[in-house]
C-alpha positions as CSV (number, residue, x, y, z in Angstrom):
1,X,105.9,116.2,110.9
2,X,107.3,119.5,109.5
3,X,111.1,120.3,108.6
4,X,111.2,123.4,111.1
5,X,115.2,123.5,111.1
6,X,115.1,123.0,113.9
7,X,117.5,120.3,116.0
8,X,114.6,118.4,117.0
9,X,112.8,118.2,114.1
10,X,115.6,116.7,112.0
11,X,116.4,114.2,114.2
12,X,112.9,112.8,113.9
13,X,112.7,113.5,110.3
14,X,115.8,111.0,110.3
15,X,114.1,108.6,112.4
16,X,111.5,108.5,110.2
17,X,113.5,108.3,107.1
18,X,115.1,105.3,109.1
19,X,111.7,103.5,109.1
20,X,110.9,104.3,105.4
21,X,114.2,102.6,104.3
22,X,113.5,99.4,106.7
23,X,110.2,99.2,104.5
24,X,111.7,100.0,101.5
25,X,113.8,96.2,102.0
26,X,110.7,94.3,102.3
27,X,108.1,96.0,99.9
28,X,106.4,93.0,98.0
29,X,108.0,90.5,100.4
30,X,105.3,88.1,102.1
31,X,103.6,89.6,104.8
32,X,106.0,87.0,107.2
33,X,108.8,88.6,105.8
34,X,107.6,92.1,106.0
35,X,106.4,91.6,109.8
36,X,110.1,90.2,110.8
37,X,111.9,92.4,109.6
38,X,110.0,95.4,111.2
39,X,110.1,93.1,114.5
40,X,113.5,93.1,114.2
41,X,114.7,96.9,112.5
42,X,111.6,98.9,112.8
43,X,110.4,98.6,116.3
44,X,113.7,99.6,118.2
45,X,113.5,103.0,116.3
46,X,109.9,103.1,117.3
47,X,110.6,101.9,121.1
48,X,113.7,104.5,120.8
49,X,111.1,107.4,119.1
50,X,108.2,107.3,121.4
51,X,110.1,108.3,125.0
52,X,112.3,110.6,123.0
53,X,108.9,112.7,121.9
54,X,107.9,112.4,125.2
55,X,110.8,113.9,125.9
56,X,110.9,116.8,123.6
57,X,107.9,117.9,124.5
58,X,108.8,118.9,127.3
59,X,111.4,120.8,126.6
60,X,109.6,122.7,123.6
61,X,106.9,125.7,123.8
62,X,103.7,124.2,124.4
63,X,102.3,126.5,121.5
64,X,104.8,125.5,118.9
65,X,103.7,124.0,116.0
66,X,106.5,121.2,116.6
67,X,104.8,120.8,119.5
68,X,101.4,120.6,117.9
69,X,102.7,118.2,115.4
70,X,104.7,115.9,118.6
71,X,101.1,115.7,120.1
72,X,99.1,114.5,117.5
73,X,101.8,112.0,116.8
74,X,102.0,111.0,120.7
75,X,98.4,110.8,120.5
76,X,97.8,108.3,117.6
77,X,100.8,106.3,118.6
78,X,98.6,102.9,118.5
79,X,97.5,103.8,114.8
80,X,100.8,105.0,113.8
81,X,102.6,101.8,115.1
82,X,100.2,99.5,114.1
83,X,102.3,98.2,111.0
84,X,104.2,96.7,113.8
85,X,102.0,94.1,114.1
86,X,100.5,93.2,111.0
87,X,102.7,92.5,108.1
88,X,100.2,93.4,105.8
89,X,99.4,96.9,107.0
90,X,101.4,99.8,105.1
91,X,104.2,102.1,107.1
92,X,101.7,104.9,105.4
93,X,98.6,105.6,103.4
94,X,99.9,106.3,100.6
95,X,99.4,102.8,98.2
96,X,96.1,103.0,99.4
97,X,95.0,106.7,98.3
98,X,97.4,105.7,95.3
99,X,95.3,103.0,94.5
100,X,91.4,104.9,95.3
101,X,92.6,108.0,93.1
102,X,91.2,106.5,90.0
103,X,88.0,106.0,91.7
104,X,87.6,109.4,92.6
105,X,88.9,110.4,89.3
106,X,85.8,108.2,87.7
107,X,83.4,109.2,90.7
108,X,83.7,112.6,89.6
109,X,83.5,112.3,85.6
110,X,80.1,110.2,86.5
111,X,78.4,113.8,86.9
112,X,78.9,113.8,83.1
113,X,77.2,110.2,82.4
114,X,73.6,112.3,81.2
115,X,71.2,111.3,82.9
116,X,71.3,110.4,87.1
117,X,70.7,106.9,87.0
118,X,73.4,106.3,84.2
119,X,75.8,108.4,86.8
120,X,74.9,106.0,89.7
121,X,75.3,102.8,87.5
122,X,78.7,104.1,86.2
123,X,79.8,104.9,89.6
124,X,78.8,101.4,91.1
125,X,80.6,99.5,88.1
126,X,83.7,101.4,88.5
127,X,83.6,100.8,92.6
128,X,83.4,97.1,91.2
129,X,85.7,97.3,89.3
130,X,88.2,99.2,91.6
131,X,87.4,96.7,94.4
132,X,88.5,93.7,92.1
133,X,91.7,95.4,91.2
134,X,92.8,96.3,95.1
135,X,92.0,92.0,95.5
136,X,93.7,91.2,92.3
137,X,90.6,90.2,91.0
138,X,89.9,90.2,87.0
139,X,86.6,92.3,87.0
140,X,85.3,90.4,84.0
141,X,85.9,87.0,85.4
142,X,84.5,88.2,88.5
143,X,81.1,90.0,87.4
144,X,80.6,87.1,84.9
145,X,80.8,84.7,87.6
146,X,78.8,86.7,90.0
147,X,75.9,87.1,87.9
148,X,76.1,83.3,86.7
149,X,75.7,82.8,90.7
150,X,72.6,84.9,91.0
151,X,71.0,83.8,88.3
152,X,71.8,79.8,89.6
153,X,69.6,81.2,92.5
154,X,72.5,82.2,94.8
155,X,70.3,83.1,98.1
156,X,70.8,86.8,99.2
157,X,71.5,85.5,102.6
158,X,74.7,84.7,101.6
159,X,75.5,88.0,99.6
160,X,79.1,88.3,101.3
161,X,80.1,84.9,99.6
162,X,79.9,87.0,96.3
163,X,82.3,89.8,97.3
164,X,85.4,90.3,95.1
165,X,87.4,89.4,98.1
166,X,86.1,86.1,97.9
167,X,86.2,85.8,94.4
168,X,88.4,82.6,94.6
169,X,86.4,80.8,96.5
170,X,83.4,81.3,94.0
171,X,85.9,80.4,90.7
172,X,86.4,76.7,92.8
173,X,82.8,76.9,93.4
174,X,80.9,77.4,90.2
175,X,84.0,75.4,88.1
């Protein structure tokens, strides 16, 4: 939501400053911790935000972008309050576009690999590679061991068994 100045709009800026400091508390804490403490300081400013919007709104021109900006909040309230019931979910977007950037970055620098294929191979390593990281996976450990596992005969009907995300599983497997 934009800073118009106006009344309204700061007081929801501060409500939502009030949320980013609740989540400032528990970032890295265990997603038990994380999902209390929002229970407990989080979703009273939320239960408090949503009526007060509703409220607003009304009292607002219909065509003002604070208005606009009210609406699509109002209107993607189960989205935007969704971190109230999953400690793991962020307040915001912003670790995860933090954490694809580089992927992006490498999607893009693929154009330059020379020849087509080589782009495509580059770019499926790096999404490897990226995917590993986001599941604290080490990428060597993990395409070593995949390709061990597929060469052992690993049966393609089980394909999801080899995903990074289940990269512990294969390490207790295979050792």
């Amino acid at each position: 939501m934009r800073n118009t100045k106006s009344p309204i709009a700061e007081t929801a800026v501060r409500q939502i400053a009030a949320l980013y400091a609740v989540e400032a508390t528990v970032r890295g804490a265990p997603p038990e911790i994380r999902l209390a403490t929002r229970r407990q300081q989080s979703a009273p400013i939320i239960e408090a935000l949503k009526p007060w919007f509703e409220k607003q709104l009304s009292m607002i021109s219909s065509g003002s972008q604070l208005a606009v900006d009210i609406r699509y909040a109002l209107s993607h309230w189960d989205g935007l309050t969704s971190f109230l019931d999953d400690g793991r979910l962020e307040l915001d977007t912003n670790p995860v576009e933090n954490a694809i950037r580089p992927v992006a970055l490498t999607r893009k620098n693929a154009l330059f690999a020379g020849h087509e294929v080589g782009a495509e191979n580059w770019a499926l390593l790096a999404s490897i590679v990226a995917t590993c990281k986001l599941n604290d996976v080490d990428p060597v450990a993990y395409i070593d061991e995949t390709l061990t596992a597929i060469i052992n005969g690993h049966p393609k009907s089980r394909i999801e068994e080899l995903m990074p995300w289940q990269f512990r599983k294969i390490s207790s497997q295979i050792l």
